[in-house]
N, C-alpha and C positions, 0 to 999 in steps of 0.2 A: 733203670730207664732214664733218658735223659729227655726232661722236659722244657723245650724252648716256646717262651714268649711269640710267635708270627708275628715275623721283620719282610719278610718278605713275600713275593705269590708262590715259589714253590712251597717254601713251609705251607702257606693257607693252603695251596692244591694238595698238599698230603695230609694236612687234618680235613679239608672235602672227604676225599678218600676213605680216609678209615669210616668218617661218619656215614657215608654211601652205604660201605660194606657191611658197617653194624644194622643201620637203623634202617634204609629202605632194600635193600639185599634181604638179609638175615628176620629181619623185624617187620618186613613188608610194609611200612611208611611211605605214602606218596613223597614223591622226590620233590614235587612240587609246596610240600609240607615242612620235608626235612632241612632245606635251602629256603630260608625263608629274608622276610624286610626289614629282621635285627640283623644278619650277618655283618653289614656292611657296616653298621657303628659298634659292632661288640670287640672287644679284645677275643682273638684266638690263639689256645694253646697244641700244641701237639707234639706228643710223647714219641721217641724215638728208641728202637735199641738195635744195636750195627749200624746205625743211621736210616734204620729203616721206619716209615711211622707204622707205631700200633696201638696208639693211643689219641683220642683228641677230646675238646674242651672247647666250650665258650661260659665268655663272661660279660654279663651289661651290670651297670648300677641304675637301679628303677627303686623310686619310694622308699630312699635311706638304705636300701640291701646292695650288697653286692650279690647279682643272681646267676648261678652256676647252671649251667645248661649244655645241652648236645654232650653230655660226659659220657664218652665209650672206648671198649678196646676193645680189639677183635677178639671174635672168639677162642685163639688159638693161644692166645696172648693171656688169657685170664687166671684168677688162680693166684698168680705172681705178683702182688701187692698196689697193680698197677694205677688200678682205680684209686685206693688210697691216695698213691704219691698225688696223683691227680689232683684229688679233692685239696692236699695240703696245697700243692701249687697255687690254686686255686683261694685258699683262703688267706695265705699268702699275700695275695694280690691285692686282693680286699682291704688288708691292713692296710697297704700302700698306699692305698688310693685314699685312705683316710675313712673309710667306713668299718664298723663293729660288728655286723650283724651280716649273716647268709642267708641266704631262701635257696630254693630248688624245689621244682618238680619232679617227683620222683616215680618211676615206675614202679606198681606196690611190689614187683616179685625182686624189687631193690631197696624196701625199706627197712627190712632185718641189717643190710649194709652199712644206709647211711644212720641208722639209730647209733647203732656200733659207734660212725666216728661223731655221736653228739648233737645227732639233727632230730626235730621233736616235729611230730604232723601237727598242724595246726588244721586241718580239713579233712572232710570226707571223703570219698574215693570219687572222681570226677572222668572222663571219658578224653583222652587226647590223642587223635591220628588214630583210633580206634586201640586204645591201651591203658589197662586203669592207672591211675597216676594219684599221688598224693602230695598237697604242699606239706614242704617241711620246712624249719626254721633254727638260725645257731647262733649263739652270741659266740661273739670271737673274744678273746683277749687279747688287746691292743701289744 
């Protein structure tokens, strides 16, 4: 998968897209939820393969983290390490920006995942767009 940084509107019109398809399609999330009033200051990522998007990502930095959010690929797309490459993309960035540390909200039927790549709950299970969700937390190495 080839994951590019959003330089421009179609790249953001095609991680829209995938995130439509995953989160208020697939996942039944108000759209009015999924499209929300971080978009427009966060960095957006989106995974491409044939040049097609099947993957996307957002990133903001709030309270020292870099915080990884809207992480999806389509369903047909899974499976294939994509979400991984994502999260590294992703933490990645982070480094860059000069922060150490990751957070994420994570859906719990996705915390077996990101335990896997090194993310620890710091929370209880909490209720988001009607979906249980867990924080979790990562120290990076610079």
């Amino acid at each position: 998968m080839d994951i590019r940084q959003v330089r421009n509107k179609q790249q953001l019109d095609d991680a829209y897209s995938v995130r439509k398809i995953v989160f208020v399609q697939e996942q039944q999330v108000p759209e009015e939820l999924e499209i929300d009033e971080h978009d427009e200051a966060s960095l957006h990522f989106t995974g491409y393969e044939n040049d097609e998007p099947v993957a996307a990502a957002r990133l903001r930095f709030v309270h020292g983290y870099g915080k990884l959010e809207r992480i999806c690929v389509l369903k047909e797309k899974r499976g294939h390490s994509y979400g991984r490459q994502m999260i590294e993309k992703l933490e990645a960035a982070v480094r860059d920006y000069g922060y150490d540390k990751a957070k994420l909200n994570a859906q719990t039927q996705a915390e077996t995942f990101y335990g896997a790549l090194g993310y620890v709950t710091i929370s209880d299970k909490f209720m988001d767009a009607g979906i249980p969700h867990v924080t979790m937390i990562k120290e990076l190495n610079k």
